[in-house]
C-alpha positions as a printed NumPy array, in Angstrom:
array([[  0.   ,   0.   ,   0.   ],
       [  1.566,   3.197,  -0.707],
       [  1.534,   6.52 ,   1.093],
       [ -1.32 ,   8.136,  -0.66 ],
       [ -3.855,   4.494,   0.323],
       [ -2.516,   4.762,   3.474],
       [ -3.26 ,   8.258,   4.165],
       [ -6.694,   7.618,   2.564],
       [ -7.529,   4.708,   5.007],
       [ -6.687,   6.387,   7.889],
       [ -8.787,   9.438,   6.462],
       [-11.777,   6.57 ,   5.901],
       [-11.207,   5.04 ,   9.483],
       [-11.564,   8.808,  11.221],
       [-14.5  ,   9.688,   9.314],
       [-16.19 ,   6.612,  10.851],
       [-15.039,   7.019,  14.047],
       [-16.743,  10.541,  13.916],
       [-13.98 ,  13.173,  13.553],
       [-14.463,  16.149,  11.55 ],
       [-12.159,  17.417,   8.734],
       [ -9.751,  19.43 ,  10.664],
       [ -9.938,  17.1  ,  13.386],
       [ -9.275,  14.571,  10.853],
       [ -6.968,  16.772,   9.075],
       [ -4.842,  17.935,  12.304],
       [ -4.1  ,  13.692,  12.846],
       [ -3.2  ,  13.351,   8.998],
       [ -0.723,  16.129,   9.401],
       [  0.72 ,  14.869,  12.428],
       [  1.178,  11.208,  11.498],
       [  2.377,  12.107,   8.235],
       [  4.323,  15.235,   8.449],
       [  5.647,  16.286,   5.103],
       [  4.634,  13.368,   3.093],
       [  0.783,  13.898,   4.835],
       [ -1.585,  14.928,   1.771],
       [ -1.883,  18.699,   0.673],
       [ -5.404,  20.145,   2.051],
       [ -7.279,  20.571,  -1.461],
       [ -6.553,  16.546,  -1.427],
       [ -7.578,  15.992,   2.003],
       [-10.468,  17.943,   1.419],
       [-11.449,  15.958,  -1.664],
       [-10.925,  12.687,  -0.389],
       [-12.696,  13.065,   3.055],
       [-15.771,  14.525,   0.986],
       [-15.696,  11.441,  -0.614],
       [-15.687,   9.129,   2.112],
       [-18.398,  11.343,   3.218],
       [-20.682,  10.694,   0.241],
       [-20.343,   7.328,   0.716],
       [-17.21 ,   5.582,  -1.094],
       [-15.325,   3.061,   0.283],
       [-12.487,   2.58 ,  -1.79 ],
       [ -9.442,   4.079,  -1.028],
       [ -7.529,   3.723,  -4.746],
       [ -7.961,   6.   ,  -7.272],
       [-10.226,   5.012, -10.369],
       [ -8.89 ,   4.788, -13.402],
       [ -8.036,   7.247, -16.082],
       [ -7.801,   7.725, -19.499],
       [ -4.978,   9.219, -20.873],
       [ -1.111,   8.503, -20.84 ],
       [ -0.839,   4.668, -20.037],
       [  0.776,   3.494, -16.475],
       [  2.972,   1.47 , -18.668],
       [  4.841,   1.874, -21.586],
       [  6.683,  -1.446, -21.857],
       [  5.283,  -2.801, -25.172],
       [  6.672,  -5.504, -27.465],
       [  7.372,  -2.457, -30.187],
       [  9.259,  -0.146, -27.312],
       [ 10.63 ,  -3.482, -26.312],
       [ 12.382,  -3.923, -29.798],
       [ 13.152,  -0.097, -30.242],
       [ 15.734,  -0.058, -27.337],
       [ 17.203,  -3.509, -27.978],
       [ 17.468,  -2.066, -32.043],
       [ 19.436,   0.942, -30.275],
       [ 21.455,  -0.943, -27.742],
       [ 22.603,  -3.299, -30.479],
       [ 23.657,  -0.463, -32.681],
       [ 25.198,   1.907, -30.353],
       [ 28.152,   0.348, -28.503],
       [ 28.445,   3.624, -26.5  ],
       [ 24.668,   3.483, -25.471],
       [ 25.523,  -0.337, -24.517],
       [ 28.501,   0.646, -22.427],
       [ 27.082,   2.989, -20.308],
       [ 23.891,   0.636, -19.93 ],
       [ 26.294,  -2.11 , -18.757],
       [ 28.056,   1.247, -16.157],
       [ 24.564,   1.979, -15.271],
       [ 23.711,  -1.611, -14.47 ],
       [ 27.159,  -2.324, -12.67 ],
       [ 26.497,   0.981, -10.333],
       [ 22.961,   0.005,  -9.287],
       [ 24.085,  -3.391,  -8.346],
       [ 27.315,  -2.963,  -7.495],
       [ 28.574,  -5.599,  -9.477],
       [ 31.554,  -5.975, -11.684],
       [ 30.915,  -5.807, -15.502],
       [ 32.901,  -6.754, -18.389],
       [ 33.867,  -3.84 , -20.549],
       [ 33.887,  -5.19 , -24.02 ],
       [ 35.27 ,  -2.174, -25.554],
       [ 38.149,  -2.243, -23.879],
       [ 38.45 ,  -5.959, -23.067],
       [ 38.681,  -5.695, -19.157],
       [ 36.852,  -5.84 , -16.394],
       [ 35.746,  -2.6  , -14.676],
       [ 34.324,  -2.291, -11.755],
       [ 32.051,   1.495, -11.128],
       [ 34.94 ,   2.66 ,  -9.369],
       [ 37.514,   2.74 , -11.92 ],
       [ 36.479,   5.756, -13.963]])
């Protein structure tokens, strides 16, 4: 459950228990702090949960796709990987930083580890 769910549970669980908005509000702030959901959000979802709704995750929405991983994007990058052995490289850098792993550098026929540059 993310932060936003969370937040919008606990929002659900003091609106049942009786709590207004800013009392409701004042303990979202609190618990949360920073990450705690801007008041025009707040506002929104406790109206919500007021009206009646009971879920907590957002509906769904047209427009610009979650996920762009499709068998043609899929193809596009390997195309450019293949092509590129500078794109490659610094994939394989990339890939050796995150996971801190040594990688072989094919261009220069050694290993490297993301220290050595």
């Amino acid at each position: 459950m993310d932060g936003g769910n969370e937040q919008r549970v606990a929002i659900t669980f003091c609106f049942k228990a009786g709590l207004s908005e800013v009392e409701t509000l004042v303990l979202v702030q609190k618990a949360y702090g920073n990450e705690a959901l801007n008041r025009s959000n707040f506002l929104k979802w406790y109206s919500r949960f007021r009206d009646g709704r009971e879920l907590v995750e957002d509906e769904e929405r047209c427009g610009c796709p979650k996920v762009t991983r499709t068998e043609v994007n899929i193809i596009a990058v390997v195309d450019v990987v293949k092509n590129n052995r500078r794109i490659a490289l610094t994939l394989r850098r990339l890939m050796s930083y995150i996971y801190g792993a040594p990688i072989l550098d094919v261009s220069r026929s050694r290993t490297t580890t993301q220290h050595s540059r």
